[in-house]
Each structure stands twice: as structure tokens, then as C-alpha cells.
C-alpha positions in Angstrom: -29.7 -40.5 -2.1 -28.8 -40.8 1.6 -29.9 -37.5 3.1 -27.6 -36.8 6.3 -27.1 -33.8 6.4 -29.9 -32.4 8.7 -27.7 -29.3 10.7 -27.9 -27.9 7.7 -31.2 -28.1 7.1 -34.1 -30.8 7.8 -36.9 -32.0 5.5 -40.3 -30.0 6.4 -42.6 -32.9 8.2 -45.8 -33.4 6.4 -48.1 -32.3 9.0 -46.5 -28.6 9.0 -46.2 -28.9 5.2 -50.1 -29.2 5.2 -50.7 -26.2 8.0 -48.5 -24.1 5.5 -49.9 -24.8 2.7 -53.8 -24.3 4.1 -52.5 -20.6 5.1 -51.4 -20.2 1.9 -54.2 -20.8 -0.5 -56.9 -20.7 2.1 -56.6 -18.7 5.1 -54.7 -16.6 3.3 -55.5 -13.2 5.2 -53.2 -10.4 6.3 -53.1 -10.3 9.7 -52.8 -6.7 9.9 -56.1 -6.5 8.1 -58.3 -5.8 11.1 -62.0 -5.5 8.8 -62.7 -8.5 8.2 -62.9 -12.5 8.9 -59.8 -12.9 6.6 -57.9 -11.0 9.0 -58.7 -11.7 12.2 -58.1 -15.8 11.3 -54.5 -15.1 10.5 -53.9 -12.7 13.7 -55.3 -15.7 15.9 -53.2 -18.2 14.3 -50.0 -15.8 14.9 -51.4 -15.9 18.3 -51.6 -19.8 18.3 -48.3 -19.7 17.1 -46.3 -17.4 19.7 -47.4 -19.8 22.5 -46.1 -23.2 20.2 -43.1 -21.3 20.0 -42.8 -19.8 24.0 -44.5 -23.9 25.0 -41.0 -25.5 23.7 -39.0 -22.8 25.5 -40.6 -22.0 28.4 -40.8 -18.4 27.5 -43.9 -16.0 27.3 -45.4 -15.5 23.7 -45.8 -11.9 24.7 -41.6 -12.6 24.0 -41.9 -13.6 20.8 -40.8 -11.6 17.6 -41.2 -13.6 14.7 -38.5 -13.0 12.0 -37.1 -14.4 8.2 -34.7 -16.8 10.4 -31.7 -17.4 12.9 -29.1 -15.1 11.1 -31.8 -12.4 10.9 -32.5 -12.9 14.7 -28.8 -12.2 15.4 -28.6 -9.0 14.0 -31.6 -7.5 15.5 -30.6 -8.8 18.9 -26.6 -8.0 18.8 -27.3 -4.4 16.4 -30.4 -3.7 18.5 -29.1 -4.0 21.8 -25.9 -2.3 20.9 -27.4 0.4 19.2 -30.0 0.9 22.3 -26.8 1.6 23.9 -25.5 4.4 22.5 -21.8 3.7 23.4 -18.5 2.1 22.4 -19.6 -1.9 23.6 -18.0 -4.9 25.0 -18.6 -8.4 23.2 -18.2 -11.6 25.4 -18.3 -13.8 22.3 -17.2 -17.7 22.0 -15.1 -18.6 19.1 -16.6 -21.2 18.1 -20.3 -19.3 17.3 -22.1 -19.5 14.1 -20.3 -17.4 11.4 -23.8 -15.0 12.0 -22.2 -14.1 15.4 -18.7 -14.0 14.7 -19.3 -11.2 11.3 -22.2 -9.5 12.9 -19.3 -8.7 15.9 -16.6 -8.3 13.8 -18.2 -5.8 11.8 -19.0 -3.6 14.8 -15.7 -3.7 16.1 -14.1 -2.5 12.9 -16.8 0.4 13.1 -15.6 1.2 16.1 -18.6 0.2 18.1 -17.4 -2.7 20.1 -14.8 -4.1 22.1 -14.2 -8.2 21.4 -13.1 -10.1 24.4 -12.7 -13.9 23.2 -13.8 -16.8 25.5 -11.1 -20.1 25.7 -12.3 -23.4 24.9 -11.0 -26.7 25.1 -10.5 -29.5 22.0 -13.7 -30.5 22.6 -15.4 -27.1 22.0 -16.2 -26.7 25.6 -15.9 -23.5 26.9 -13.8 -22.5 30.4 -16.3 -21.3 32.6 -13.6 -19.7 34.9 -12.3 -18.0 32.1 -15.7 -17.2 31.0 -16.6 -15.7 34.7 -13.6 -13.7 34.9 -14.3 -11.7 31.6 -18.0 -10.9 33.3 -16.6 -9.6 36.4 -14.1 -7.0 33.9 -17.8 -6.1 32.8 -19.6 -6.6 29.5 -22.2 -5.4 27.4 -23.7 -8.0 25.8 -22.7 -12.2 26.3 -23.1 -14.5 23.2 -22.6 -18.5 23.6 -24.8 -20.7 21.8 -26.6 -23.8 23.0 -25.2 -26.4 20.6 -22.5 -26.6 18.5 -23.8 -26.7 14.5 -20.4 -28.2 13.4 -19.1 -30.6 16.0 -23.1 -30.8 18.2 -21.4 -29.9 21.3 -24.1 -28.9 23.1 -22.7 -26.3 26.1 -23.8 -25.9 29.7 -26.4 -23.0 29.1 -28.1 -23.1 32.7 -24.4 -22.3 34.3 -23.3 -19.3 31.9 -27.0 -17.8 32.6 -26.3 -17.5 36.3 -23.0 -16.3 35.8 -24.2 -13.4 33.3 -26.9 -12.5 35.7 -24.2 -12.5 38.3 -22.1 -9.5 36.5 -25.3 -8.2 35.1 -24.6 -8.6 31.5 -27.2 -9.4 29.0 -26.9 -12.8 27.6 -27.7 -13.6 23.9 -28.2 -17.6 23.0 -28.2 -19.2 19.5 -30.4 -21.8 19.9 -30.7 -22.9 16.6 -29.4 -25.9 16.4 -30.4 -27.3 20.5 -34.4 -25.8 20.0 -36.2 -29.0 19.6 -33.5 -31.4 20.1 -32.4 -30.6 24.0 -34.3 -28.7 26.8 -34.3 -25.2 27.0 -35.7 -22.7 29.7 -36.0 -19.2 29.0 -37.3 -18.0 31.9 -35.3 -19.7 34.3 -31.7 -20.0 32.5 -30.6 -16.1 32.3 -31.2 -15.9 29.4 -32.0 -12.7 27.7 -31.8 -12.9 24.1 -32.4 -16.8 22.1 -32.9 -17.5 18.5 -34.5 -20.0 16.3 -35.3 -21.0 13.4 -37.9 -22.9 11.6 -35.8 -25.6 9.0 -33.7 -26.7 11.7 -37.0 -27.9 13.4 -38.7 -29.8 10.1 -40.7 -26.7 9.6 -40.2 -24.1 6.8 -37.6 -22.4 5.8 -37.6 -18.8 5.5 -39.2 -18.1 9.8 -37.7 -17.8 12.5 -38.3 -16.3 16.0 -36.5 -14.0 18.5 -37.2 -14.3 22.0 -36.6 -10.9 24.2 -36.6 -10.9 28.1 -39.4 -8.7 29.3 -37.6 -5.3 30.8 -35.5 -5.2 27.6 -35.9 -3.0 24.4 -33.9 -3.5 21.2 -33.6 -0.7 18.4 -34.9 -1.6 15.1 -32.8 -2.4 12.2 -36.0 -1.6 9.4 -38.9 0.9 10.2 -42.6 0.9 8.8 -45.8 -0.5 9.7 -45.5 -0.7 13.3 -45.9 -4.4 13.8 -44.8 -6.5 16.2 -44.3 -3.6 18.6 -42.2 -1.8 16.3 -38.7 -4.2 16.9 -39.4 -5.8 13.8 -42.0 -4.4 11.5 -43.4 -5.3 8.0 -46.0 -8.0 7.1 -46.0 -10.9 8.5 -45.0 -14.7 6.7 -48.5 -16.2 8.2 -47.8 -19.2 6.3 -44.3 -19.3 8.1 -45.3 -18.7 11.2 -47.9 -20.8 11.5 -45.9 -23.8 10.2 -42.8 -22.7 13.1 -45.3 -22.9 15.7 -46.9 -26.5 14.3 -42.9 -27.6 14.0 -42.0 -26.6 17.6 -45.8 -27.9 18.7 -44.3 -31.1 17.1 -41.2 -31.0 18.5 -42.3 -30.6 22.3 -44.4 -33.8 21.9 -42.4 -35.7 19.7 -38.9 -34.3 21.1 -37.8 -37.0 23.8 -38.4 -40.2 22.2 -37.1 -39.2 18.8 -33.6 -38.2 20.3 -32.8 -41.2 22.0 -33.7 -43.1 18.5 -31.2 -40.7 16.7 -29.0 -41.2 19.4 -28.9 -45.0 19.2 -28.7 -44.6 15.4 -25.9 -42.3 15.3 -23.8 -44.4 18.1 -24.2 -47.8 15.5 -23.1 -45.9 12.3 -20.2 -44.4 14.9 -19.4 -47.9 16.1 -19.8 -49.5 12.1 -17.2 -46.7 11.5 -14.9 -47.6 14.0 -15.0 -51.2 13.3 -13.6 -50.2 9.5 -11.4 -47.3 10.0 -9.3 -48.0 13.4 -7.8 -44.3 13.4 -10.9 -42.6 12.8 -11.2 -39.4 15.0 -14.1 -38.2 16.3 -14.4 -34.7 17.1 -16.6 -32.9 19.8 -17.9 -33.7 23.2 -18.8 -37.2 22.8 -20.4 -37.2 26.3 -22.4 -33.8 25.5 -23.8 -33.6 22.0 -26.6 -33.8 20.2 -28.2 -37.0 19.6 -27.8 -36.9 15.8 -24.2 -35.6 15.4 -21.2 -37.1 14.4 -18.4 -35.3 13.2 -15.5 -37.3 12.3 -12.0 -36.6 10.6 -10.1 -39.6 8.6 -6.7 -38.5 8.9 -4.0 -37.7 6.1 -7.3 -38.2 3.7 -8.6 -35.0 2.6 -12.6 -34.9 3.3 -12.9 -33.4 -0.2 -11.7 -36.5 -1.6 -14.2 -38.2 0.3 -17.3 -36.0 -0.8 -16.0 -36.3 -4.4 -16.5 -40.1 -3.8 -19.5 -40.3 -2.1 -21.6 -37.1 -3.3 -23.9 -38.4 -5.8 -24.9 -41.5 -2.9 -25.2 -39.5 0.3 -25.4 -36.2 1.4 -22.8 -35.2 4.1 -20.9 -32.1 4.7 -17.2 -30.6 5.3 -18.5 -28.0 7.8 -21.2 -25.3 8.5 -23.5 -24.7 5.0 -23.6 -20.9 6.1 -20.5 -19.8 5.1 -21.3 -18.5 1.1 -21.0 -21.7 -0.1 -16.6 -21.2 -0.3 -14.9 -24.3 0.7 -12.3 -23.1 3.9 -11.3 -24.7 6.8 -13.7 -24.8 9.5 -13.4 -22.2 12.0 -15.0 -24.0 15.0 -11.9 -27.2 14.1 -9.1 -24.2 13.8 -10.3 -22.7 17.1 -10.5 -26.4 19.1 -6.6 -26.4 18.0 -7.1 -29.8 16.0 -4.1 -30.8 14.2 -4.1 -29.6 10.2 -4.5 -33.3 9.4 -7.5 -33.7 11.5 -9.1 -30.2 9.7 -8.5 -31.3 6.6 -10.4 -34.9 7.1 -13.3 -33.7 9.0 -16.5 -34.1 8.0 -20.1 -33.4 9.2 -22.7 -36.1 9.7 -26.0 -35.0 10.8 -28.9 -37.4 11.4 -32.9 -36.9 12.1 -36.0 -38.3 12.8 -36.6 -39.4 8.9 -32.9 -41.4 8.9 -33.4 -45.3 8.8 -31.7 -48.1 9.5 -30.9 -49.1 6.1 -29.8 -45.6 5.3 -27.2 -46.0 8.5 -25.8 -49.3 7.2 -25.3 -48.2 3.2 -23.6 -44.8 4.4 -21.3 -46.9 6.8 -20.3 -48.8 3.5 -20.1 -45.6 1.2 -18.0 -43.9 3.6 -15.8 -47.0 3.8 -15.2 -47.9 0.4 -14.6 -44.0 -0.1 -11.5 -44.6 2.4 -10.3 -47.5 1.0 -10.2 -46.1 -2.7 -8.8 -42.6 -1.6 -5.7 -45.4 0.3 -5.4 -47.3 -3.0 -5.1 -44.7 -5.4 -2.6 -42.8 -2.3 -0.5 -45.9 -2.5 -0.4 -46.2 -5.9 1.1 -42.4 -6.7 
């Protein structure tokens, strides 16, 4: 099978596949355990780690709390910092954020804990930054926009909404989890005060993930016992985890710049193949801001289901976000970009990586092809 699929999740690369598995059956120690050789390994390798991790994000590792994943990361940054407050709250949130976001807010506003003030975007997901800058200056208590888009890749001008949060002085949460790795991002120097990752959207493991958290700010935890990691997120640490997040994003700063530009070029002939075949097809998103191996496209007035039904034992592609419980719906980010119903219905997600090859882009060209023309024959024959 053609695996393109890689927003949802990317295969682990060897090399971090190797440091997990080492801290697994080898240096297997707790790194709590502070009496012997076992111990003090696995506490310098979390150590190794935090700066990997705070090296690809210009951040400090002293900033770096080391959690299950993104969604995880969320909570503790929106529920801590709201619960820190201890008052009602007002959420500057963008429509089109991971589903993580959008229930995590919801859910506080139907406790009565928060206010929702909802950002405007544009058909291409873009956000109005006048818009944006006029709910700050009404005040806010926490601002979440994400880097990149997981649906449609656009990726969103994250420099810009820093300054303008620091302007009003609201803390400003980023979802990184799909940009980390794939575009630059600058921690210190972007206004940014809360950002999350994980490690399976970087080739690394899945299960890890990392909060960052400005220095000056203090969440409240969401679990208690143990102590570690300061207390904001305590328990025993994943060491094999970690250790393989920090070898992925080690990777990813080296490796980050050239292997873009090759998905890029990648994705742009499997767009252009496309194209060439199917004269109407849209293509959805900032084509002029995304990341390098998106491509979300829509086939209008044919259902993407009947696609995937066609295609789904030869290639892996998607309808829309994989974190949604696994219930086929409409995708929220398409609804809120006020696409027309026949565009929702047709869209699907491609994602490409640093494994795809050219072969791979030429036979899902043809797949995706022959799946249109079947789904017209059998249309025209009804």
C-alpha cells in the first residue's frame, strides 16, 4: 500500500526506533531513581532530550514539560492556565483549531468557566488579523491559533499574532503539532507563551509529546503525585519516549530544510498529474502558505467516501482530521472556510513525507484517477 497519510501520523524513522528501543531493554532505569547508575543514565538522557526538543524551537529546555502527546498538552495548558486564574475566562480561539482545542473550550464554557470569542477567517483558512487585534484590545484571557493547519496545511502567520498578543497582554497558546519540524518556529522571540508537540507527527514515537511554558508563567495541574517535572505534570516518566522525541526533533533540525523542499516538489507534481486528469479539481487551503506535503483537494459532486471505498485497499488517504473518534462528519475546518456542500462532501486529505517516492506519487495519481472516472461511469449509468 501507498501510505499518504502522514498528518495523521508518520512512520517512526529507524534511527529513533533504535534509541527507543536501547532505552527500553537496556538503559532501562527510572529516572527518578536517584541510587544508582540505572538512574542517573535515564535522568541525563531526559536532560539530552529537553535541549533536542528547546534546539528545534528556540526555546529553553528548563521550558520543557514532557507529556503522553499534543491533545494531553492542550489540556494542561488551556485547564491549567484557566484554573490558575480563578475566574470566569475569555477564549480568543480560531475555528478552524484541532478538535483538542475546540472541545477542551467548549467544555469550559458550558461549565461556566469561559467566555468564547470566535476569530474570522477567510476560504482559505487564513485568519483576519484586524479582526483578530480587535478582540485583544476588548481583552482576553488566554489566545489559541495554531501554527499549521492539520486538515487543509495552511500554515498561519505566527510571528504577527505573537506581537499582537503581547500587545493586549494576553497569553498566547500555539498548537504546533503539525508545523514542529516541517516550518521554523521561535519560541522565544514569537510571543509565544504556550506551544505543543508531539512526537508521531515528527517520525518519532507515538505516545510523547512536549509542552513548552514561557518562563514567568505557572499552570495548575490536572493530576497530582510524585512531584516530577516541577509538579505541572507529575508521574513517571516514558524515558523510552522521550528520548526518541528528542532524537526525532534532533533529526528534524538537521534534516528539516532540505526534506521540505523535496516534499514540496513532490506534492506540486502529484498536484499538477491531478490537474492534468480532473480539470475541475479544487484545491483547498492557502496554496501559497502551506506545508510542503499537503494537499487537500475536493472532486466536486463525487462524494470522497466513494473515492476511499475505491482506492482504500491501494493507498492510504483521508476525508479529514483522524482525531475525531473515528465517526465519519463533515470537516469542521471545510464548514468553517464556508466551502460550498459539494466541495465538503469531495474533499479529501493528502499528506506526504520524507519516506514518499516517486513511484508512490505516480501510482496514487492513477488510483485517484481511475477512482473518478469509475465513480462518473457508474453516476452516468444510474
Amino acid at each position: 500500500m501507498i501510505y499518504l497519510d502522514y498528518h495523521a501520523t508518520t512512520p517512526t524513522d529507524s534511527r529513533v526506533a533504535e534509541k527507543v528501543m536501547t532505552f527500553m531493554t537496556t538503559l532501562f532505569g527510572n529516572a527518578s531513581s536517584i541510587d544508582h547508575l540505572y538512574g542517573d543514565q535515564a535522568s541525563t538522557s531526559l536532560k539530552q532530550a529537553s535541549c533536542q526538543v528547546a534546539e528545534l524551537i528556540h526555546a529553553s529546555p528548563k521550558e520543557v514539560i514532557f507529556t503522553s502527546g499534543a491533545t494531553e498538552s492542550l489540556n494542561l495548558a488551556i485547564q491549567g492556565h484557566i484554573n490558575k486564574q480563578n475566574k470566569p475566562s475569555r477564549l480568543i480561539i480560531s475555528p478552524v483549531e484541532h478538535k483538542a482545542v475546540l472541545d477542551i473550550c467548549i467544555a469550559l464554557e458550558k461549565k461556566g468557566l469561559s467566555e468564547i470569542v470566535w476569530l474570522k477567517i477567510d476560504q482559505q483558512a487564513q485568519i483576519d488579523l484586524d479582526y483578530l487585534e480587535k478582540a485583544c484590545a476588548n481583552g482576553g484571557s488566554l489566545l489559541c491559533v495554531m501554527a499549521a493547519n492539520n486538515e487543509v496545511g495552511t500554515i498561519y502567520p505566527i510571528q504577527k499574532i505573537g506581537h499582537i498578543a503581547q500587545k493586549y497582554h494576553i497569553p498566547f497558546l500555539c498548537d504546533a503539532s503539525q508545523a514542529v519540524g516541517k516550518s521554523p518556529i521561535n519560541f522565544q522571540e514569537w510571543g509565544i507563551t504556550y506551544l505543543t508537540l508531539s512526537g508521531h507527527k515528527i517520525y518519532g514515537p507515538k505516545g510523547v509529546g512536549a509542552l513548552i511554558i514561557k518562563k514567568g508563567y505557572q499552570l495548575e495541574p490536572l493530576i497530582y503525585g510524585g512531584g516530577q517535572q516541577n509538579g505541572i505534570r507529575p508521574g513517571t516518566l516514558n524515558v523510552p519516549g522521550i528520548v526518541g522525541l528528542g532524537e526525532a526533533c534532533y533529526l528534524r533540525q538537521i534534516e528539516m530544510e532540505q526534506d521540505e523542499k523535496i516534499i514540496a516538489q513532490k506534492r506540486d507534481h502529484l498536484q499538477t498529474l491531478l490537474l492534468e486528469k480532473i480539470p475541475n479539481l479544487v484545491i483547498n487551503g492557502d496554496i501559497q502558505s502551506r506545508l510542503a506535503g499537503n494537499l487537500n483537494i475536493s472532486i466536486p459532486d463525487i462524494p470522497n467516501s466513494a473515492i476511499i471505498a475505491r482506492i482504500r485497499d491501494k493507498m492510504a488517504i483521508s476525508t479529514g482530521s483522524a482525531c475525531s473518534s473515528g465517526v465519519p462528519s463533515s470537516s469542521h475546518v471545510l464548514r468553517a472556510m464556508k466551502l460550498s456542500e459539494n466541495v465538503i462532501d469531495g474533499a479529501l486529505r493528502i499528506g506526504l513525507g520524507k519516506f514518499t517516492t516517486e513511484e508512490e506519487i505516480e501510482q496514487a495519481a492513477e488510483f485517484l484517477i481511475e477512482a473518478k472516472i469509475n465513480c462518473e461511469n457508474i453516476a452516468n449509468l444510474v
